[in-house]
C-alpha positions in Angstrom: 0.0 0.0 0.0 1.0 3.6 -0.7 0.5 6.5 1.6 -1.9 7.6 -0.2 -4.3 4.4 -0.5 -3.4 4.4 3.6 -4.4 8.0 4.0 -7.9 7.0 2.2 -8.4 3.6 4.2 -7.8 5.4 7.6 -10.4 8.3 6.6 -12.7 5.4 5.9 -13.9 7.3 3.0 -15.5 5.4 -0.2 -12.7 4.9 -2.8 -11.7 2.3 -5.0 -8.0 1.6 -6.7 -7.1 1.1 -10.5 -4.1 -1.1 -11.7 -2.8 -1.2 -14.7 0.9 -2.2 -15.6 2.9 1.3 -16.8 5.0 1.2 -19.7 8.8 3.1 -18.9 8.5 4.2 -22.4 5.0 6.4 -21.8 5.8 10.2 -22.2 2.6 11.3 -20.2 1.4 9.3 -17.1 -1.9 11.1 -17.3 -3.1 10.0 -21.1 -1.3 6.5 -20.0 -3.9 5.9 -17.3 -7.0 7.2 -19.4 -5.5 4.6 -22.5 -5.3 1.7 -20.0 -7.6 2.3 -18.1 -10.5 3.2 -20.7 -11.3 6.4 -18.9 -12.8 9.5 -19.8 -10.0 12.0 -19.9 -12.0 15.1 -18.2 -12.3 12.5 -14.9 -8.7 12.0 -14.9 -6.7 14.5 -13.1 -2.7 14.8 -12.6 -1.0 16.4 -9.7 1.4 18.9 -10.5 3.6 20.7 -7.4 4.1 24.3 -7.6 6.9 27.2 -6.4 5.2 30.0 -5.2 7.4 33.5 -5.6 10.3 31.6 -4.7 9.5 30.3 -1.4 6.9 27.6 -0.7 5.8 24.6 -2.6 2.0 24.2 -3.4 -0.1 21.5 -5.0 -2.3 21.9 -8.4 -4.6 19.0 -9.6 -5.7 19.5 -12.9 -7.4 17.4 -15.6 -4.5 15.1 -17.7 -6.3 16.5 -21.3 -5.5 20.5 -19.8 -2.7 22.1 -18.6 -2.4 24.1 -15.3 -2.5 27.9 -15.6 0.6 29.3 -13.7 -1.0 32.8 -13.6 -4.3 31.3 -12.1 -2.5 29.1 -9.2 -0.4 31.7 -7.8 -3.7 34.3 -7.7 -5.7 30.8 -5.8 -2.4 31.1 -3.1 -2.5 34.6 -3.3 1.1 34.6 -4.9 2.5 37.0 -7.2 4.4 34.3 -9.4 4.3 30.3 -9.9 6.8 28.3 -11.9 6.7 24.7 -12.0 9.0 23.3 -8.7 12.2 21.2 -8.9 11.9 17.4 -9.9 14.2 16.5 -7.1 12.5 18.9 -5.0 8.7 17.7 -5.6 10.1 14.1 -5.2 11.7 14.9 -1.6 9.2 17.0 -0.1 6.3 14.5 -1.5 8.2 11.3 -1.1 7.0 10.5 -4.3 8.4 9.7 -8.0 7.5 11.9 -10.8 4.3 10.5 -12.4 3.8 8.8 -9.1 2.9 11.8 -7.1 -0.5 11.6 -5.4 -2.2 14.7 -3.5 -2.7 12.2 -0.7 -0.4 11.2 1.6 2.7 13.3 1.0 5.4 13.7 3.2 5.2 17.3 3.4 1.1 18.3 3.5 1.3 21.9 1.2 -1.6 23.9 0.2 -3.9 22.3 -2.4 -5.4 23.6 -5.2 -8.0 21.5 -7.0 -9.4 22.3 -10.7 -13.1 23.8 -10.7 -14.0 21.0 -13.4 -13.9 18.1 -11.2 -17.0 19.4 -9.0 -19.3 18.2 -11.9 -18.4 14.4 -11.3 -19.4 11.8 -8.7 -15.8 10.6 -9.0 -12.5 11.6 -10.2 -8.9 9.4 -10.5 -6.0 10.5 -9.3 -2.8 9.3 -9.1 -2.5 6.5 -6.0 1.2 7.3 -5.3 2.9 5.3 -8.0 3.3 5.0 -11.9 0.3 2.1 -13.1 -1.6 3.1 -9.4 -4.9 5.3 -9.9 -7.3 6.4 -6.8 -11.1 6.6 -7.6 -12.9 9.2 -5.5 -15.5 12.2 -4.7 -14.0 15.3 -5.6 -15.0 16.5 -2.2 -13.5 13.7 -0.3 -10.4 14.5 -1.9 -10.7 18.3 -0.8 -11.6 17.2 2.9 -8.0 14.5 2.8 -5.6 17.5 1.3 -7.4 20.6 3.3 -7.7 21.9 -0.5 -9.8 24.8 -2.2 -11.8 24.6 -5.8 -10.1 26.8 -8.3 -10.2 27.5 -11.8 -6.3 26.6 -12.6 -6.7 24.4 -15.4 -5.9 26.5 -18.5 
């Protein structure tokens, strides 16, 4: 078990896991999942970690078929500026591997910002804290878990 699917089990909230075996060779974990897993690609979301003006790290979840809007994030954090963080950083604050990283369970907890569009499903996927391992929840559960706020960042 991951942190992640842990953090889930011990909230006791409804959620069920997706397995599929990940091809090294994929160039987007996101559009990997949806493939494999036969989903719709507006209900899959990827989690993407954030520097905010050069001093703290913050979470965006976004769906895998957009991108996440750098200007949008940083107004959500009430930053002047967000740039994508530091592979090595992301992986050592999350304790998780690139295309692995979950917005549950990180090591670190950092503010979490979650795309407007996933309020119009029952459920969303996200990633379950390792490449080939998807989470199936409400969108609000996961907001509840992280301590995270609804914004439009996808762009």
């Amino acid at each position: 078990m991951t942190p992640a699917i842990n953090m889930a089990r011990r909230a006791g909230i409804n959620h069920q896991i997706h397995e599929y075996e990940h091809d090294p060779g994929s160039d987007s974990y996101g559009t990997e999942a949806v493939e494999k897993l036969g989903l719709a690609p507006e209900q899959v979301f990827k989690t993407l970690v954030v520097n905010l003006d050069g001093k703290t790290l913050a979470v965006g979840v976004v769906p895998v078929a957009g991108k996440l809007n750098l200007k949008q994030i940083a107004k959500a954090a009430g930053a002047k500026k967000a740039v994508m963080a530091d592979p090595a950083e992301v992986e050592r604050t999350t304790g998780y591997v690139l295309g692995g990283v979950s917005p549950l369970g990180q090591k670190k907890r950092l503010a979490t910002f979650i795309d407007v569009s996933a309020q119009q499903f029952d459920t969303m996927h996200v990633s379950a804290g390792r490449r080939g391992l998807e989470i199936e929840l409400a969108p609000e559960d996961l907001r509840q878990l992280t301590n995270a706020c609804f914004a439009p960042i996808a762009g």
